[in-house]
LUMLUMFI-624411 format. One line per field, with one value per residue (C-alpha): residue number from 1; x, y, z; residue in three letters. Coordinates in nm, 3 decimals. Example, Ala and Ser with C-alpha at 12.3 -4.5 7.8 and 13.67 -1.06 7.14 Angstrom:
! LUMLUMFI-624411
seq <- (1, 2) .
px <- (1.230, 1.367) .
py <- (-0.450, -0.106) .
pz <- (0.780, 0.714) .
type <- (ala, ser) .
! end
This chain:
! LUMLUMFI-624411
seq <- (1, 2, 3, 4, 5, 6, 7, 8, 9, 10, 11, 12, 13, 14, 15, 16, 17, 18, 19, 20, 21, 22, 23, 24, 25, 26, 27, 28, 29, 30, 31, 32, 33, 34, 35, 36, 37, 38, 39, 40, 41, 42, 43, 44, 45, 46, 47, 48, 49, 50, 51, 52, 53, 54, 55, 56, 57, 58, 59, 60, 61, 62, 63, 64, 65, 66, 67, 68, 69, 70, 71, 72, 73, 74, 75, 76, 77, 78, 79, 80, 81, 82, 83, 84, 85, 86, 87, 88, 89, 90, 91, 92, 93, 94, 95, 96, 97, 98, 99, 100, 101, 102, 103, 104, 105, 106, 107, 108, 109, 110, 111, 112, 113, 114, 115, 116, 117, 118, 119, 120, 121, 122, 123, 124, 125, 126, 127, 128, 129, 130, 131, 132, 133, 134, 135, 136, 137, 138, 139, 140, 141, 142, 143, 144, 145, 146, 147, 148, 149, 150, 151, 152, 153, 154, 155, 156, 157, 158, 159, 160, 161, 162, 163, 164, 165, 166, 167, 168, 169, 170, 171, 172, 173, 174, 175, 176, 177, 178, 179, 180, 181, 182, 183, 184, 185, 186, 187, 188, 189, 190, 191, 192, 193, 194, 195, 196, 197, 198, 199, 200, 201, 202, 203, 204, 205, 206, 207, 208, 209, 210, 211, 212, 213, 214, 215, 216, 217, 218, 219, 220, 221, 222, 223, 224, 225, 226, 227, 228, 229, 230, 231, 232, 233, 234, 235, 236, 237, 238, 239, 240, 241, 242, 243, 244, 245, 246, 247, 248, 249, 250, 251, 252, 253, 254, 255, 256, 257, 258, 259, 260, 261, 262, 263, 264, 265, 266, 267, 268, 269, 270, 271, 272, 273, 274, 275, 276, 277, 278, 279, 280, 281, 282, 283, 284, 285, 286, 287, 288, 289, 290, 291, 292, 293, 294, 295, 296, 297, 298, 299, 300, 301, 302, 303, 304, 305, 306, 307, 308, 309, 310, 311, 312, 313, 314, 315, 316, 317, 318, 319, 320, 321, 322, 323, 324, 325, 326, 327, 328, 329, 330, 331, 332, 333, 334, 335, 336, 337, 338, 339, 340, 341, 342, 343, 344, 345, 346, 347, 348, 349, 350, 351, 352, 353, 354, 355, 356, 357, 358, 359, 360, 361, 362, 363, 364, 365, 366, 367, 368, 369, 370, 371, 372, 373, 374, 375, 376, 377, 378, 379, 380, 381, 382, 383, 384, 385, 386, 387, 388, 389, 390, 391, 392, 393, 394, 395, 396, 397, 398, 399, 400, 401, 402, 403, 404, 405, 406, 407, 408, 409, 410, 411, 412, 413, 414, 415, 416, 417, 418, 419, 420, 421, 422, 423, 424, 425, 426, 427, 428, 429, 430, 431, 432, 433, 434, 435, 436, 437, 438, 439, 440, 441, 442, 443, 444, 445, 446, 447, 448, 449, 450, 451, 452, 453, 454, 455, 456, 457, 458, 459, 460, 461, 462, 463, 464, 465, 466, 467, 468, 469, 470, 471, 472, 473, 474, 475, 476, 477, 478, 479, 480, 481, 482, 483, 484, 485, 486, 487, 488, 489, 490, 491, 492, 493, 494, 495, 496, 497, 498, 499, 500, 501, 502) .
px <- (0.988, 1.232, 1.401, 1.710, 1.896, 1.849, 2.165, 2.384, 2.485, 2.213, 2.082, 1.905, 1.585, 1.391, 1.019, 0.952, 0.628, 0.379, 0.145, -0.193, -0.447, -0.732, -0.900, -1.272, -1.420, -1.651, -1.584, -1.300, -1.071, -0.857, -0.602, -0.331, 0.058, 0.170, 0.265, 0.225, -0.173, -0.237, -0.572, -0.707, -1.019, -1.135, -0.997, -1.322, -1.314, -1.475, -1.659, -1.743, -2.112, -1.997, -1.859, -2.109, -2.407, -2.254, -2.353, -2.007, -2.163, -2.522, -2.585, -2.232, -2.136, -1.807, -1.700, -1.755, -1.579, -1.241, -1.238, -1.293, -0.997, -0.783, -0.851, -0.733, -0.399, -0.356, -0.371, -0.167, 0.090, 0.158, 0.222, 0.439, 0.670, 0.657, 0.829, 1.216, 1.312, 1.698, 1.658, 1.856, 1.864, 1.757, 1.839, 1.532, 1.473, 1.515, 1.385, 1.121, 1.111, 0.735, 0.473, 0.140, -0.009, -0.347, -0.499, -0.745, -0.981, -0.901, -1.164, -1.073, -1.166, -1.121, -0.960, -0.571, -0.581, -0.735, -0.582, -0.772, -0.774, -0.902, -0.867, -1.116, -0.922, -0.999, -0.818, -0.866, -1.001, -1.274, -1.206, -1.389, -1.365, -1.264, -1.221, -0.869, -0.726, -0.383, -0.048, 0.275, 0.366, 0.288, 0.454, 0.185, -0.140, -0.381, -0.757, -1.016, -0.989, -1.123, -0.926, -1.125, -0.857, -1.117, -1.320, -1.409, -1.405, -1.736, -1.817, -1.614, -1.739, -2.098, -2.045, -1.830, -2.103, -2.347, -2.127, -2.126, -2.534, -2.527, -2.514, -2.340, -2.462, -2.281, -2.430, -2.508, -2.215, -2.450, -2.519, -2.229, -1.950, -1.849, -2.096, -1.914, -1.994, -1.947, -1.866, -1.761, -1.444, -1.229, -1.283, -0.894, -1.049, -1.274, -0.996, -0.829, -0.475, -0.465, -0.185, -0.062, 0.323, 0.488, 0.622, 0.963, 1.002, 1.321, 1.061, 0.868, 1.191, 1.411, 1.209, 0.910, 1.038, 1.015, 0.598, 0.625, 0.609, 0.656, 0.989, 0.842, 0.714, 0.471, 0.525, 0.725, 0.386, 0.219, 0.153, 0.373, 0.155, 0.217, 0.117, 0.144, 0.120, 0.047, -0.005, -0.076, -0.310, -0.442, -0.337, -0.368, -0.289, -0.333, -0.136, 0.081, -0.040, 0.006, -0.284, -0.362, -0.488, -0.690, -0.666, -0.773, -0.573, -0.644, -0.638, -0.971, -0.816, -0.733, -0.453, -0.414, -0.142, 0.027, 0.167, 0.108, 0.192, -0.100, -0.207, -0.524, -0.601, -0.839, -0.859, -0.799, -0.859, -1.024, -1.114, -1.413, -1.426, -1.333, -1.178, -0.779, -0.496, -0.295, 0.063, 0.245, 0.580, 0.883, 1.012, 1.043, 0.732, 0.493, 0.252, 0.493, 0.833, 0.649, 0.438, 0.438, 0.818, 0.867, 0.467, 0.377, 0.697, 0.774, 0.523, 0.257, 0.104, -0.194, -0.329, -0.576, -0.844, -1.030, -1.274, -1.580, -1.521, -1.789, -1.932, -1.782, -1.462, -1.248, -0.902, -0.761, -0.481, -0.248, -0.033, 0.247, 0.259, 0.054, -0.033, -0.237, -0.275, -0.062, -0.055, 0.366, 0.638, 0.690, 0.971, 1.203, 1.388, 1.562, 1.367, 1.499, 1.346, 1.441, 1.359, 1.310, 1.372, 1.177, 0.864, 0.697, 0.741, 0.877, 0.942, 0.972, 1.187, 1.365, 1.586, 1.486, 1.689, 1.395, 1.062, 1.055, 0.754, 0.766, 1.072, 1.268, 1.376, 1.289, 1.540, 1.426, 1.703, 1.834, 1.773, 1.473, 1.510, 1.804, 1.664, 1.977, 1.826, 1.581, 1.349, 1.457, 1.233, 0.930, 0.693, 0.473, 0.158, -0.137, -0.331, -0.330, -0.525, -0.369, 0.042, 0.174, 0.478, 0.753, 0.683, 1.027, 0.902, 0.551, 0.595, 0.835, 0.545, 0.269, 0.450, 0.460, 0.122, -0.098, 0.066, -0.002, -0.351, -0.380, -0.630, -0.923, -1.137, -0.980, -1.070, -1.049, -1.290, -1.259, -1.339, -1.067, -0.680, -0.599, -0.469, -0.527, -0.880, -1.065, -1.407, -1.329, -1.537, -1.338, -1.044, -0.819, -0.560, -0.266, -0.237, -0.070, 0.261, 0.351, 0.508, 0.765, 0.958, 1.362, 1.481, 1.864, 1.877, 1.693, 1.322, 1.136, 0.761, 0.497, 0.172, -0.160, -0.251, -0.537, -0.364, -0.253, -0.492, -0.782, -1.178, -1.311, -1.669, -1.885, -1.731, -1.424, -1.102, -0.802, -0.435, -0.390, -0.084, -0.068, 0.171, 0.294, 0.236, 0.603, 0.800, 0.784, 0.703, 0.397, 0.288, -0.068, -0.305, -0.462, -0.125, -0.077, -0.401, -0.404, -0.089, -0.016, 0.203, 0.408, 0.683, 0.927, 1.034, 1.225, 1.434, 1.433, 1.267, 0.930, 0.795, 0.528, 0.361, 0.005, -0.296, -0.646, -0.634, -0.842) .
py <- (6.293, 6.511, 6.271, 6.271, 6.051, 6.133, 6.290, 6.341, 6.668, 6.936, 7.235, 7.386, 7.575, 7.786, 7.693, 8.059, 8.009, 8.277, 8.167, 8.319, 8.253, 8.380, 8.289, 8.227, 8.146, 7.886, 7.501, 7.520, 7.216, 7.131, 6.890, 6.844, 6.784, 6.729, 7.065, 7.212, 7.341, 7.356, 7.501, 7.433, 7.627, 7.530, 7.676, 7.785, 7.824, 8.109, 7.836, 7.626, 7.637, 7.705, 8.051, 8.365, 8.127, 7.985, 8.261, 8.236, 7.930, 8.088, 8.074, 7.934, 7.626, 7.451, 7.580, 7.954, 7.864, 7.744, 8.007, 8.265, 8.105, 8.123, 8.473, 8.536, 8.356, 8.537, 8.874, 8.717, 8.536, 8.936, 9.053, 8.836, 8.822, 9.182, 9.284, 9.302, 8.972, 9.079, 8.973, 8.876, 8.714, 8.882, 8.752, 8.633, 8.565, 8.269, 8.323, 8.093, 7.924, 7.967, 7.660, 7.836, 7.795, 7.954, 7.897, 8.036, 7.931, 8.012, 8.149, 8.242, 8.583, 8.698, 9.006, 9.048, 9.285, 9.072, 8.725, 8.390, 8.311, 8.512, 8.528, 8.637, 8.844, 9.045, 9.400, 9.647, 9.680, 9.583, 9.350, 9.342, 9.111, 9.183, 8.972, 9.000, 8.899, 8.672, 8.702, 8.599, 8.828, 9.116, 9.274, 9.537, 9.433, 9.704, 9.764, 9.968, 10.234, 10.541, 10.783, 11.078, 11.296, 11.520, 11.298, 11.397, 11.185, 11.186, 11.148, 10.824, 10.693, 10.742, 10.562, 10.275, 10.224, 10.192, 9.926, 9.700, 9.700, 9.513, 9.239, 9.023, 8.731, 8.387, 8.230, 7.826, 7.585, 7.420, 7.790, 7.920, 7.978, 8.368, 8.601, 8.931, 9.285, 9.539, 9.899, 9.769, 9.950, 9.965, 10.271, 10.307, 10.596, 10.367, 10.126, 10.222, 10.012, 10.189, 10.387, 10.532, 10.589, 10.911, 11.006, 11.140, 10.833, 10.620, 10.336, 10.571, 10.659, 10.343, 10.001, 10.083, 10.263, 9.881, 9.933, 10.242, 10.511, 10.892, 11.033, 11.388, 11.534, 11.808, 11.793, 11.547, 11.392, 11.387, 11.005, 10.785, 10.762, 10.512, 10.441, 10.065, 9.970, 9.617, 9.612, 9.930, 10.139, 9.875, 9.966, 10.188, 10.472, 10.530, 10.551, 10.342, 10.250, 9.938, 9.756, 9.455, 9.136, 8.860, 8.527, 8.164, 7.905, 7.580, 7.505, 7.701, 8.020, 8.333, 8.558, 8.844, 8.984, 9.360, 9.603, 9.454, 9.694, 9.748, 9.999, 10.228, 10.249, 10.569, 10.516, 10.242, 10.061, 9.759, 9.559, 9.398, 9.195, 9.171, 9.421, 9.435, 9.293, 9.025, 9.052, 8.719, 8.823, 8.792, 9.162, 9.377, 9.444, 9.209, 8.988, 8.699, 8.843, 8.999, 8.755, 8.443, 8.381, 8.558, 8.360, 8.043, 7.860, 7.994, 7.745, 7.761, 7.505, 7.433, 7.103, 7.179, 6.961, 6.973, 7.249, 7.066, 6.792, 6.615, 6.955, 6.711, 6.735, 7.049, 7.225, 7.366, 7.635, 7.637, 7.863, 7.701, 7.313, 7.085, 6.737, 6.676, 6.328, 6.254, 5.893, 5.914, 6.044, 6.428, 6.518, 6.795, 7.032, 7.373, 7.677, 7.981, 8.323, 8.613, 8.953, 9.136, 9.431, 9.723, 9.504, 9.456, 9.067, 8.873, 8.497, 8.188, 7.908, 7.554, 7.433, 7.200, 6.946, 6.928, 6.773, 6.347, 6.184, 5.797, 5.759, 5.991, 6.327, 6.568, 6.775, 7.127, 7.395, 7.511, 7.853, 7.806, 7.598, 7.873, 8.087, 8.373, 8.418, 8.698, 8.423, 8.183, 8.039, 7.841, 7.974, 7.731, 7.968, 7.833, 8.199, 8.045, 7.744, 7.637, 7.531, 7.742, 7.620, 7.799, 7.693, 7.422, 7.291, 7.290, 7.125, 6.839, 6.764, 6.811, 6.549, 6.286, 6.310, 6.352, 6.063, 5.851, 5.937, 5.965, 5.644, 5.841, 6.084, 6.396, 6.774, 7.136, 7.341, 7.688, 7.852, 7.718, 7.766, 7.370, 7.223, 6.882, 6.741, 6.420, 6.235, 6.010, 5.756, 5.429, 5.599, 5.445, 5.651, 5.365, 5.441, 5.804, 5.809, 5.994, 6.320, 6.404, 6.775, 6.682, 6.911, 6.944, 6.778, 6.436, 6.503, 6.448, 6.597, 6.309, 6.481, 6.212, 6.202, 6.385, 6.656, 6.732, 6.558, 6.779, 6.725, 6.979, 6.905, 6.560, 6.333, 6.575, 6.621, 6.799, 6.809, 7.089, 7.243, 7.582, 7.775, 8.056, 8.402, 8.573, 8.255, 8.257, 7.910, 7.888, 7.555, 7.623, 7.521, 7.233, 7.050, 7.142, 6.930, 6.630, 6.726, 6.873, 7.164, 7.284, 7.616, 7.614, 8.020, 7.990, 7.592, 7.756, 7.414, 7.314, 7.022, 6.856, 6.451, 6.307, 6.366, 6.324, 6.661, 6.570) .
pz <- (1.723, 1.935, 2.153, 2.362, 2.621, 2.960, 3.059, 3.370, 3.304, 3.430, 3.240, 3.483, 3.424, 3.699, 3.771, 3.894, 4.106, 4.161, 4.449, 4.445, 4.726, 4.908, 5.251, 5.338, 5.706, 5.597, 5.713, 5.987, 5.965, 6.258, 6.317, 6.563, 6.536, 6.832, 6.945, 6.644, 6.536, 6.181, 6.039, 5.690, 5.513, 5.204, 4.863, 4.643, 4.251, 4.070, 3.904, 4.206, 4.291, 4.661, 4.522, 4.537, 4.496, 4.213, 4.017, 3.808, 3.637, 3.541, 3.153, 3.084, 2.936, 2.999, 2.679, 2.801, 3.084, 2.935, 2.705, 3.010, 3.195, 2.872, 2.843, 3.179, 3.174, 2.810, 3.079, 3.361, 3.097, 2.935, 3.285, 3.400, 3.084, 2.977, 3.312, 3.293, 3.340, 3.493, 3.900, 4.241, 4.475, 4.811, 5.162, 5.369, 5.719, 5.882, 6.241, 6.201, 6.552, 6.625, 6.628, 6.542, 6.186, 6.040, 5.709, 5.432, 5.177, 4.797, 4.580, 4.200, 4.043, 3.686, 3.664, 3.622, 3.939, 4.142, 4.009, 4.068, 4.426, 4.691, 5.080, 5.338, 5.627, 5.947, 5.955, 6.242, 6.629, 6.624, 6.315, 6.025, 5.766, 5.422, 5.084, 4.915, 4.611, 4.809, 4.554, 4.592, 4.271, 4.521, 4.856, 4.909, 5.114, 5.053, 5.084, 4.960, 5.248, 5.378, 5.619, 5.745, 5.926, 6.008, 6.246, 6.545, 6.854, 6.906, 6.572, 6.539, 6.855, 6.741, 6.423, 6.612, 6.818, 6.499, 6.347, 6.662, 6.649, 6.263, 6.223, 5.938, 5.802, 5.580, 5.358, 5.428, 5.265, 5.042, 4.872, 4.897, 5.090, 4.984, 4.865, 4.742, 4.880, 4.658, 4.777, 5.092, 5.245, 5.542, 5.784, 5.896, 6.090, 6.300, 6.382, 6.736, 6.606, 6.296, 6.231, 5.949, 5.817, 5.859, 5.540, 5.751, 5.848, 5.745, 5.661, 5.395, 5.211, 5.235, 5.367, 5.132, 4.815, 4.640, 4.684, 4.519, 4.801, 4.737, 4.776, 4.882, 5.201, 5.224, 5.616, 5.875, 6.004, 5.621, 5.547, 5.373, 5.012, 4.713, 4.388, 4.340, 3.959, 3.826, 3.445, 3.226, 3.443, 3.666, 4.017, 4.353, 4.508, 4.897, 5.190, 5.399, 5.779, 6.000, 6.201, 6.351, 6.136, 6.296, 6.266, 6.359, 6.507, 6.500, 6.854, 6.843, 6.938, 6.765, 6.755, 6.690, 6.432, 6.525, 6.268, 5.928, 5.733, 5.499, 5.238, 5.255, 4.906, 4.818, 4.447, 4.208, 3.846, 3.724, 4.076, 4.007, 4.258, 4.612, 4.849, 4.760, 4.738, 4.994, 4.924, 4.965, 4.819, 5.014, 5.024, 5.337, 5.466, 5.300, 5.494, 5.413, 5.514, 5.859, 5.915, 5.821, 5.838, 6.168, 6.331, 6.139, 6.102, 5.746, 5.559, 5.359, 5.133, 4.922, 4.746, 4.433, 4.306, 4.003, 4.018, 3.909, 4.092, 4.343, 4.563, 4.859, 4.750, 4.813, 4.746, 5.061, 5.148, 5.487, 5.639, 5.906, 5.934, 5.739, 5.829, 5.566, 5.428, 5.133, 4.922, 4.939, 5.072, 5.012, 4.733, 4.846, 4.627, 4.671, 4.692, 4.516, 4.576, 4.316, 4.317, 3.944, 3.886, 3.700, 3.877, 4.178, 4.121, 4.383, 4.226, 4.411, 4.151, 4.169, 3.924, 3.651, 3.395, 3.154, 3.032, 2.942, 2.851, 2.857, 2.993, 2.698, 2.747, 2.522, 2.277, 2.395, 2.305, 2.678, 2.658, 2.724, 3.031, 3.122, 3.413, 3.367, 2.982, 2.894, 2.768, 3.008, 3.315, 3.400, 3.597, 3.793, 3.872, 4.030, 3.870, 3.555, 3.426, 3.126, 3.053, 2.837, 2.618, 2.416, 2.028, 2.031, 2.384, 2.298, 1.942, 2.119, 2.383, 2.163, 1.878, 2.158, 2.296, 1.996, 1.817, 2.122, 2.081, 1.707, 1.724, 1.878, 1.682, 1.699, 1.629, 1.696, 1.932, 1.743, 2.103, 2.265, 2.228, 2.221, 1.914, 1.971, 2.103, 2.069, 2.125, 2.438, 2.379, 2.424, 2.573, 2.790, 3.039, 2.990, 2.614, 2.728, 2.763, 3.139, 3.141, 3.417, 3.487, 3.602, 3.919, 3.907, 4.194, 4.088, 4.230, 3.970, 3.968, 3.737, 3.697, 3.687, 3.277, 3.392, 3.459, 3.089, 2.907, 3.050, 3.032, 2.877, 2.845, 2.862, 2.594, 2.499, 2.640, 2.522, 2.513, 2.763, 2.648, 2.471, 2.265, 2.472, 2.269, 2.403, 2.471, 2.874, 2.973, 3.248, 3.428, 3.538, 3.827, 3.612, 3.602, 4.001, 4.090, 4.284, 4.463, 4.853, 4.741, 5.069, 5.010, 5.333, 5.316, 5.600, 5.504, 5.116, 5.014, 4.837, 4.890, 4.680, 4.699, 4.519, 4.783, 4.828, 4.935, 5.256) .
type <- (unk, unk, unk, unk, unk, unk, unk, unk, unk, unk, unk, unk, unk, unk, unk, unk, unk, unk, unk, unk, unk, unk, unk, unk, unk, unk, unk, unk, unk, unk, unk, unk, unk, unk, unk, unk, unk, unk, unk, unk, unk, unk, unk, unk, unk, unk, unk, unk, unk, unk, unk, unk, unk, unk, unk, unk, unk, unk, unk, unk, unk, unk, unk, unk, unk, unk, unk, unk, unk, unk, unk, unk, unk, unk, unk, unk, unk, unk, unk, unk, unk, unk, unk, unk, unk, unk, unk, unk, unk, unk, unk, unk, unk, unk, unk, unk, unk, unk, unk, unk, unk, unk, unk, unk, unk, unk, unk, unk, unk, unk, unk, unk, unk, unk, unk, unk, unk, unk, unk, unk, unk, unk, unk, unk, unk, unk, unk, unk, unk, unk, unk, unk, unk, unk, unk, unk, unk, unk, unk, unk, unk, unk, unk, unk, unk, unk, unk, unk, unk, unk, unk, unk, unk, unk, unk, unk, unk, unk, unk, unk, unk, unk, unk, unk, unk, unk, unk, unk, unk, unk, unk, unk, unk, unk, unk, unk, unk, unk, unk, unk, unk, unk, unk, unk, unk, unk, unk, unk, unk, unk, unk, unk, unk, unk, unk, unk, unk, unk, unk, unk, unk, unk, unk, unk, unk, unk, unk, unk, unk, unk, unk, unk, unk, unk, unk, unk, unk, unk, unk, unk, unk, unk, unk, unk, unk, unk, unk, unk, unk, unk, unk, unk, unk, unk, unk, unk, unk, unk, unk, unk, unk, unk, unk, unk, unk, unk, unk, unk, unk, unk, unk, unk, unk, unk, unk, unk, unk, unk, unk, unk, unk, unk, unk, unk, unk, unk, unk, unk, unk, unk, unk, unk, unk, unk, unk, unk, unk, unk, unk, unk, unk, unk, unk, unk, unk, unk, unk, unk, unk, unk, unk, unk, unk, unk, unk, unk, unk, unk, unk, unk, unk, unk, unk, unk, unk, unk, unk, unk, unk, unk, unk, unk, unk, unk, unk, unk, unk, unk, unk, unk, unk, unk, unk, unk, unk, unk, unk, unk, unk, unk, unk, unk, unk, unk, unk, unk, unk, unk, unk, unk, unk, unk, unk, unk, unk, unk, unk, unk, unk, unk, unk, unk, unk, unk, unk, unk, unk, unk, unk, unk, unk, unk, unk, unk, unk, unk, unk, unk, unk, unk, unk, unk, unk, unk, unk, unk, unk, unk, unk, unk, unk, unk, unk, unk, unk, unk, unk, unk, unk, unk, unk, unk, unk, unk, unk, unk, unk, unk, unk, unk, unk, unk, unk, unk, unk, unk, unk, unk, unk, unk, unk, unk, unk, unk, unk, unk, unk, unk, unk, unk, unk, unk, unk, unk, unk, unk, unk, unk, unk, unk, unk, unk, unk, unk, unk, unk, unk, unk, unk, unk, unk, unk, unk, unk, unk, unk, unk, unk, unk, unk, unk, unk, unk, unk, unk, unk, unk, unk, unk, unk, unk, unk, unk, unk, unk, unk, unk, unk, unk, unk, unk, unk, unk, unk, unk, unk, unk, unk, unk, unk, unk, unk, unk, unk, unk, unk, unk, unk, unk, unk, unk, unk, unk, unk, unk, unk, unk, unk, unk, unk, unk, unk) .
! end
């Protein structure tokens, strides 16, 4: 067994968090902080029956399932370790002083483009609604767009007036709670706050060169244009504009959100889903530096439950404060946001000590914990599923846990990437040994057994740790769950306690 003291002395290792979301209108819930409002929507998995009909889920066992999810954190894991790992620090605001909050359901995709969680937003006057891929790994919020400069004003009025006679109907909770529209796209032309970026403007050649815009200029009033790359080919090209995003508040209001910068995408790769992007990176001009720093009190927080749990039970995402219920005291640590270079990564972190289980901390060399090493860093990424290990960390864990459970029948499932799974018949949670991740500040975070000894299918479960292919350490969503997750951009603090998630 690799064992160690627990020590005093700190090597510190960076939990570099990529937050993906997505938002949804069904099931408003309101609640009321004194003079604070806070909104919650439900977060929907791909393989939730309340997502598109629960059509994800036809003709699959859980088996296919896992193994679909492991493919896409093999995808994710590539792209976020075969990025240059050298980053800084950038400043952020801190002019947080407003009390409104809004929020938005989650609902996981598949494809690396459009990452696992997706958010349902209103762009334009008169709003439409869109479906977007929310993630904190990008600035850029763009949108399958069209941009007729040729319009004329009759012409645009006729086909305004067209729109406002259809109507557009949700499906019922108990079917589903986001049915996708493919080919759908947003008519910047038709939108009377939509206005596009010069590409003589300062903002074109300085603010936004980090999303990839064009350093030449056919003309001064020629539109600011980008290509925005996210692994290999996958990506978009379009133009830079600004318009106005609504959203719901939980007093029962809305509000309405000027000059979000967004991108009118004309052509890109490998969306399969959805309508674009929602960049929740912290760089200038992203929807969190613009708008939720400077509008919901700098806050946003999720709480995940397992995806097959009871259809009553649901994960839910929150922008501004949260008053949601939690079964102890929230754990503070410090936030750190780092900016990487040759990427458009934006990655949120806190500093670690290291990885116990039962009490005993393990003897992991530190460069991997180290978040100034090439291989060093954790990331904590609610886009993947599975935790992914390097080989010392993962052999240390793994050498604990499976001879804790070495009594119960165990076996491989060729299909799946687990080394270690058993027949659960007679099992009993107390005979696991807990496992607890050290901040360098003394928080420590002490995932339920559940969370890491994952069902997999009826009568199976699994050690759910995995060797990571390159080295880079990821925590997934699976050992998130059960938690109230709250990042404070504004404080630099994240904030996480067990919860119900009600």
């Amino acid at each position: 067994m690799m064992k160690g003291r627990m020590s005093t002395s700190s090597t510190t290792f960076l939990f570099i968090i990529f937050l993906l979301s997505a938002t949804h209108h069904g099931l408003l819930h309101v609640c009321a902080n004194g003079d604070h409002t806070t909104m919650r929507l439900p977060l929907i998995h791909k393989y939730s029956p309340h997502f598109n009909g629960g059509v994800g889920l036809i003709n699959k066992t859980d088996i296919d399932i896992m193994k679909e999810l492991h493919l896409h954190d093999i995808i994710r894991h590539q792209t976020i370790f075969l990025m240059n790992r050298d980053d800084h620090q950038i400043p952020r605001r801190q002019d947080s002083e407003t009390n409104s909050s809004f929020a938005m359901p989650v609902h996981s995709g598949f494809d690396m483009l459009s990452g696992l969680y997706w958010v349902e937003v209103k762009i334009g006057t008169p709003p439409k609604t869109f479906l977007l891929a929310a993630d904190t790994a990008s600035d850029l919020t763009w949108i399958k767009c069209k941009y007729d400069r040729t319009l004329t004003k009759e012409a645009k009025q006729k086909m305004i007036d067209d729109r406002k006679k259809k109507k557009h109907h949700h499906g019922d909770l108990k079917k589903s709670l986001i049915f996708l529209n493919k080919g759908r796209e947003f008519r910047a032309d038709l939108s009377s706050t939509f206005k596009p970026v010069p590409c003589s403007d300062g903002m074109c050649r300085q603010g936004l060169a980090h999303m990839m815009s064009y350093k030449n200029c056919p003309t001064p009033t020629s539109p600011c244009r980008y290509t925005y790359r996210y692994m290999g080919k996958e990506g978009a090209d379009g133009f830079f504009g600004h318009d106005t995003i609504t959203v719901p508040l939980a007093n029962g209001s809305k509000t309405k959100l000027p000059n979000v910068t967004i991108g009118c995408t004309e052509s890109y790769q490998n969306l399969k889903e959805g309508d674009g992007i929602l960049g929740l990176g912290f760089g200038y001009y992203s929807f969190s530096e613009t708008v939720v720093s400077s509008k919901f009190s700098g806050k946003f927080s999720y709480c995940l439950m397992f995806h097959r749990s009871n259809a009553s039970v649901l994960s839910y995402l929150t922008f501004g404060p949260n008053k949601q219920t939690v079964n102890s005291p929230m754990r503070y640590t410090k936030l750190i946001m780092r900016k990487q270079r040759g990427g458009n990564s934006n990655l949120y972190g806190v500093n670690i000590t290291g990885i116990s289980i039962g009490g005993t901390l393990l003897k992991i060399p530190s460069q991997f914990w180290d978040a100034t090493s090439r291989d060093g860093g954790v990331v904590l990424d609610s886009g993947s599923t599975n935790t992914f290990l390097p080989l010392p960390a993962y052999k240390a864990v793994m050498d604990e846990l499976t001879d804790a459970l070495s009594k119960y029948n165990n076996f491989v499932i060729k299909e799946l990437p687990f080394e270690f799974c058993f027949n659960d018949k007679g099992y009993d949670e107390s005979s696991v040994p807990r496992l607890a991740f050290h901040f360098a500040d003394g928080v420590r975070y002490e995932p339920p057994v559940r969370n890491y000894v994952v069902p997999v299918t009826t009568g199976t479960k699994c050690i759910g740790f995995v060797p990571s292919p390159d080295g880079g350490p990821v925590i997934g969503n699976q050992m998130q769950q059960n938690h109230l997750w709250e990042f404070d951009i504004s404080r630099g603090t994240v904030g996480f306690a067990p919860s119900s998630c009600t």
